[in-house]
RODO-2510 file (C-alpha; in nm, 4 decimals, decimal comma):
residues 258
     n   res          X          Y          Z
     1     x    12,1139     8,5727     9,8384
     2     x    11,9262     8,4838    10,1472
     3     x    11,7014     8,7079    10,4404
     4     x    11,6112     8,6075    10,7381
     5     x    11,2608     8,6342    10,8338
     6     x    11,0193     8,5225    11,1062
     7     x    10,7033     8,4068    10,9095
     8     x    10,8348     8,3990    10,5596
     9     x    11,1405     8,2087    10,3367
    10     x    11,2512     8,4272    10,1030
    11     x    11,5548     8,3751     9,8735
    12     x    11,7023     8,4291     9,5720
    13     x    11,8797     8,1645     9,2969
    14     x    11,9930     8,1936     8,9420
    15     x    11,7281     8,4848     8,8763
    16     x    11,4322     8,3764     9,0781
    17     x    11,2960     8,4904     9,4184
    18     x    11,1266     8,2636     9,5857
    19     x    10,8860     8,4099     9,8394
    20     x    10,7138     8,1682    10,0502
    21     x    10,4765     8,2437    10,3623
    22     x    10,5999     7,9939    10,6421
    23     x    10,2836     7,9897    10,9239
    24     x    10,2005     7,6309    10,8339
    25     x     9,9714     7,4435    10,8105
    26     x     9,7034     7,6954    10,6737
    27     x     9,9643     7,9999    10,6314
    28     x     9,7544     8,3028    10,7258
    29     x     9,7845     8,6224    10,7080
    30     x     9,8164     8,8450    11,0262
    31     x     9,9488     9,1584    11,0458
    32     x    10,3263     9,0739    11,1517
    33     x    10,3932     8,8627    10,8326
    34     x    10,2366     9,0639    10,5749
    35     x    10,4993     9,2783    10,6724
    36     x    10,7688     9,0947    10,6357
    37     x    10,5705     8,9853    10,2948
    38     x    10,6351     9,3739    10,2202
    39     x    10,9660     9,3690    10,3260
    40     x    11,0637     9,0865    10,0785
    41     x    10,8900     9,2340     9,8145
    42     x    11,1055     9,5607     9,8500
    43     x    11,4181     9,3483     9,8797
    44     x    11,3255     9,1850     9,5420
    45     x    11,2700     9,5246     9,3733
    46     x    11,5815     9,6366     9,4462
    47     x    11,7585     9,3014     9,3445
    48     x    11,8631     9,3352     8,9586
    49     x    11,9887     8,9962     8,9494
    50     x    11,5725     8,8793     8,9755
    51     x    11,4317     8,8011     8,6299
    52     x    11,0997     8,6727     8,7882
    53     x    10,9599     8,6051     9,1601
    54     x    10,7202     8,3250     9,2395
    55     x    10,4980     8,3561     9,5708
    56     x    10,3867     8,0205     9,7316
    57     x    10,3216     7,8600    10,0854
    58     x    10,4582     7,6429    10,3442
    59     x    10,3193     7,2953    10,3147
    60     x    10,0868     7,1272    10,1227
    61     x     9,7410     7,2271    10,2606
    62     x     9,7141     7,5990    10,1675
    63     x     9,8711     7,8403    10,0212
    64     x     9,7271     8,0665    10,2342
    65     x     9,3888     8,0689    10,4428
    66     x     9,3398     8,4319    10,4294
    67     x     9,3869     8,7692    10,6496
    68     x     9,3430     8,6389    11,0159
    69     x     9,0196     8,7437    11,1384
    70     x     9,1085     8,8682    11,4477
    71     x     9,3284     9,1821    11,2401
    72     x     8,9695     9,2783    11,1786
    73     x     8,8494     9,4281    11,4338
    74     x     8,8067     9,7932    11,4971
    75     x     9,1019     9,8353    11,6415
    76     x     9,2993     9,6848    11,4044
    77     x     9,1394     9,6967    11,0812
    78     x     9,3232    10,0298    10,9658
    79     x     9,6593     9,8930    11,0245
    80     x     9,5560     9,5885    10,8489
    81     x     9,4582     9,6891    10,5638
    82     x     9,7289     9,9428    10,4961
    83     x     9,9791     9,6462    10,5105
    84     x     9,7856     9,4333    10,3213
    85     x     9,6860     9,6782    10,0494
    86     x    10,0300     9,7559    10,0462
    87     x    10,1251     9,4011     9,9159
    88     x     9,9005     9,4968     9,6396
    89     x    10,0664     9,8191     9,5736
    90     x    10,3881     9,6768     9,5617
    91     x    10,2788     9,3537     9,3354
    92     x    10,1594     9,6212     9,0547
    93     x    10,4873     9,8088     9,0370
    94     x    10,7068     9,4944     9,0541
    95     x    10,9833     9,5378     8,7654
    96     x    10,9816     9,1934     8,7499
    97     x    10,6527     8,9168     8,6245
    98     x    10,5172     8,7668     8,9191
    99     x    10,3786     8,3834     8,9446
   100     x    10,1704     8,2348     9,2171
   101     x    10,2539     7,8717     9,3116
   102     x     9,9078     7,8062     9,4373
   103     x    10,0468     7,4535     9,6574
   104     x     9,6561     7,4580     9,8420
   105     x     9,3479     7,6341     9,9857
   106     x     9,3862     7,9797     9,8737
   107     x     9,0921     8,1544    10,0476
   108     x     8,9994     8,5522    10,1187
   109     x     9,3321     8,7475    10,1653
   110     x     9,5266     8,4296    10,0195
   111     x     9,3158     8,3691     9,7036
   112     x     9,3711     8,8275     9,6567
   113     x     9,7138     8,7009     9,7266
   114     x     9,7104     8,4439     9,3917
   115     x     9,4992     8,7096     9,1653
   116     x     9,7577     8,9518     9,2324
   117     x    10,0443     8,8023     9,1240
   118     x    10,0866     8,8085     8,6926
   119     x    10,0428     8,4187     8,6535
   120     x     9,8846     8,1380     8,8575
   121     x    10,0066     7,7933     8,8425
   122     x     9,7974     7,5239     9,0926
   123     x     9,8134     7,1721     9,2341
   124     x     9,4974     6,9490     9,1239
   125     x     9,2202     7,0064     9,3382
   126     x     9,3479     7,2997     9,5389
   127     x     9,0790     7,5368     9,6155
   128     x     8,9860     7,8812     9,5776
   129     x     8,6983     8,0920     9,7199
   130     x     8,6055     8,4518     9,8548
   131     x     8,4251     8,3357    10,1544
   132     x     8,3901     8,7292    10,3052
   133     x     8,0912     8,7270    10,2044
   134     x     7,9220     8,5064    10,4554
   135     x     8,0815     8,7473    10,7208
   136     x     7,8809     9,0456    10,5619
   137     x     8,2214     9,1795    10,4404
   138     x     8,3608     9,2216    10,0830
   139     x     8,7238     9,1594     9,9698
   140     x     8,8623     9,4990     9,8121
   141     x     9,1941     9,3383     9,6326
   142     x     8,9247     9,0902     9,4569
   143     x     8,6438     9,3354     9,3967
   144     x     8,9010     9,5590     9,1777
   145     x     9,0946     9,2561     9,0290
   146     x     8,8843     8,9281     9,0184
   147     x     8,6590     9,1437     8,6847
   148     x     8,9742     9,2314     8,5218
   149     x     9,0781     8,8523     8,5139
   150     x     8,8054     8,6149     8,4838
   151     x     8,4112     8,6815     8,3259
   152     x     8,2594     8,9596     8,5400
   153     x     7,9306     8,7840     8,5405
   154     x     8,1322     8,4834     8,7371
   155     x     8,3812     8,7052     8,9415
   156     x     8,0312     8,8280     9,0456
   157     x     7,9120     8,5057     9,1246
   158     x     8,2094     8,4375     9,3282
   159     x     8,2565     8,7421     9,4922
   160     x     7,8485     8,7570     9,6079
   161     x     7,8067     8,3671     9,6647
   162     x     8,1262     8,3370     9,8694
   163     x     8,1910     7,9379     9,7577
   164     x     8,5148     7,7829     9,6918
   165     x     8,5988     7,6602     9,3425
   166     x     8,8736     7,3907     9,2467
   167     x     9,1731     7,4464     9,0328
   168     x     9,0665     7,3048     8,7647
   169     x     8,6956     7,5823     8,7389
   170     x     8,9983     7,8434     8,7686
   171     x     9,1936     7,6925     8,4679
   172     x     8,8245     7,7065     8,2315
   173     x     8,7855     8,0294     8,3645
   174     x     9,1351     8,1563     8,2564
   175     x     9,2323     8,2354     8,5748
   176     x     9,4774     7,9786     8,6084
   177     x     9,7476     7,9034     8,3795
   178     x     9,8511     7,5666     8,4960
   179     x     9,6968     7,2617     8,6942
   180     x     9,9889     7,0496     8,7591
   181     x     9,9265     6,6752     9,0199
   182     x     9,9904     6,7076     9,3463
   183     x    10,2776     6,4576     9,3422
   184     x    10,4998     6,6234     9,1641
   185     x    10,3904     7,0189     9,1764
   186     x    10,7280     7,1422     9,2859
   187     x    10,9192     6,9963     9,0073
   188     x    10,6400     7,0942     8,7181
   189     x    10,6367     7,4329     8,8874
   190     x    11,0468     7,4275     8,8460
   191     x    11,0016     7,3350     8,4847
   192     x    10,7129     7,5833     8,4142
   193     x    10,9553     7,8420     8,5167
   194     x    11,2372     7,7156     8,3170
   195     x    11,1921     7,8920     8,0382
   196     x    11,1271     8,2217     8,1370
   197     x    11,4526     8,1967     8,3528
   198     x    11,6252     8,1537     8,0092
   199     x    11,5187     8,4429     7,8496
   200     x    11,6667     8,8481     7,8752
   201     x    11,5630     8,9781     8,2254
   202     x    11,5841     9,3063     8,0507
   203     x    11,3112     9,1535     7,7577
   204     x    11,1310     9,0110     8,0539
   205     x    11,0838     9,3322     8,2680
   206     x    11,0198     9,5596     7,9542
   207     x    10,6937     9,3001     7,8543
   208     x    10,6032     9,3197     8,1826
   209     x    10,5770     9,7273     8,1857
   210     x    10,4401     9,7077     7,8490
   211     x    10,1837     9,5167     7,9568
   212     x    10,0614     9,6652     8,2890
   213     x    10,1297    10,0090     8,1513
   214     x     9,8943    10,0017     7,8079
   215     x     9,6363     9,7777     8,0598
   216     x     9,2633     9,9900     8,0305
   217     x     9,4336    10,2627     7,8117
   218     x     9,2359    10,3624     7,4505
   219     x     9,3938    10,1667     7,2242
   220     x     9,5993    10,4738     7,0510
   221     x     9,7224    10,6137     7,3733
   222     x     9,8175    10,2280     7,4916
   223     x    10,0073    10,1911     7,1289
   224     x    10,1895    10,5246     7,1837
   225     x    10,2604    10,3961     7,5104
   226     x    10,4054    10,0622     7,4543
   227     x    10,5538    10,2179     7,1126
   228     x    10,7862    10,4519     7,3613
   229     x    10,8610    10,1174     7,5773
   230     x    11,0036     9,9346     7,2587
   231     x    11,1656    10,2086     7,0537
   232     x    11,3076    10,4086     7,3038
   233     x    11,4139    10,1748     7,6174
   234     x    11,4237     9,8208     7,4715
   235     x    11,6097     9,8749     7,1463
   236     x    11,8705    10,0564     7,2968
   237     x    11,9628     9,7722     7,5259
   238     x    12,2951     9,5135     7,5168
   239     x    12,0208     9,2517     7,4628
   240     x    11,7469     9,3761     7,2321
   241     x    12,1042     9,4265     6,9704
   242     x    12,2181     9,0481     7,0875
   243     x    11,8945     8,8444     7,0248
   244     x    11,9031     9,0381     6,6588
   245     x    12,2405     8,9781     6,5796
   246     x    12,2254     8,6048     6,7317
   247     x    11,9197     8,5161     6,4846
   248     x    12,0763     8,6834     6,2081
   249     x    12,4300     8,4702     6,2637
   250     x    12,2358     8,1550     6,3154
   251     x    12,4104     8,1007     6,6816
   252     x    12,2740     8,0844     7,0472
   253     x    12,2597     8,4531     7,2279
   254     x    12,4257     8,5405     7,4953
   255     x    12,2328     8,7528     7,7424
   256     x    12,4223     9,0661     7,9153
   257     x    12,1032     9,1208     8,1000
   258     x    12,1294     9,4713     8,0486
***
């Protein structure tokens, strides 16, 4: 399955999207191509053949620069950040987990971009920053999110200090999952992948919703809610039965994906 778009590749094989933003070489952000960022995002939604969607960029200098700076002005700033909020929106109700192939510079909008997907895999020695600072602006996407994912005293750091940190800082931090050499990122990125594309897309998805759903919940009503997630919807799927009964008969199991 294949779209065609103006400032985006988006595609999908053997149960993963691959959503890349195509304004090379520093693959930012105006208004025109987070829509069609939007528009690929629905497309995936809707797509129950997609067991996991990875977001990267064009290129090998950035994943993405940012927001352009000229959707900021007065004029524009509304629209802007309705479309780009609405990436946001859309990332936190995926079905599906969500990995950011981080290929280069991912700064302002683009490093919000990264923190909003579920995993982030990097090249050595990209870079990431919140440089909106320095403009006397704040990033909204990474003022809600950056807390949640790395130590608040250093998401305040970055978020107040506005400097750019490498790939590796994000990996100590646990913001990163992967740093992976520049040389050969796209096949380790195919082989980080690998595994997950082996596994039930119905087991996938239903971690996924466990997780974001019992997220900042009390701990009894997350349990009751991740309790309803298992019992009620997972067990009584095709696969759920088949990865029991395939342990149990000591053979390989054969996913229905439903």
């Amino acid at each position: 399955m294949a779209a065609a778009f103006q400032f985006i590749q988006y595609g999908v094989s053997e149960g993963l999207a691959t959503l890349a933003i195509n304004r090379p070489p520093f693959n930012v952000l105006d208004i025109p191509t987070m829509a069609e960022v939007n528009q690929a995002l629905d497309l995936c939604q809707q797509d129950d053949s997609v067991k996991l969607l990875v977001i990267t960029g064009v290129g090998e200098k950035a994943f993405s620069a940012g927001v352009e700076v000229a959707d900021h002005t007065p004029d524009k700033v509304d629209q802007m950040i309705e479309v780009f909020h609405g990436i946001f929106r859309r990332l936190q109700k995926m079905s599906m987990p969500t990995v950011a192939a981080v290929n280069g510079a991912a700064l302002g909008g683009g490093m919000e971009l990264a923190i909003g997907c579920d995993m982030i895999v990097a090249a050595a020695g990209a870079k990431f920053g919140q440089p909106e600072i320095k403009l006397a602006v704040f990033p909204p996407i990474a003022a809600v999110l950056l807390p949640r994912l790395a130590p608040p005293a250093r998401a305040m750091e970055i978020l107040l200090g506005g400097e750019n940190f490498t790939a590796e800082e994000g990996l100590s931090m646990g913001l990163v999952n992967r740093v992976f050499a520049r040389e050969s990122f796209a096949a380790d990125v195919q082989a980080f992948l690998a595994p997950f594309l082996k596994l039930s897309r119905v087991a996938l998805l239903s971690t996924r919703r466990a997780m974001r759903e019992a997220q900042g919940k009390p701990f009894a009503d997350a349990l009751a809610t991740v309790e309803h997630i298992y019992l009620q919807e997972l067990m009584q799927t095709d696969d759920a039965k088949e990865g029991l009964a395939a342990f149990l008969e000591k053979r390989k199991p054969v996913w229905r994906n439903s």
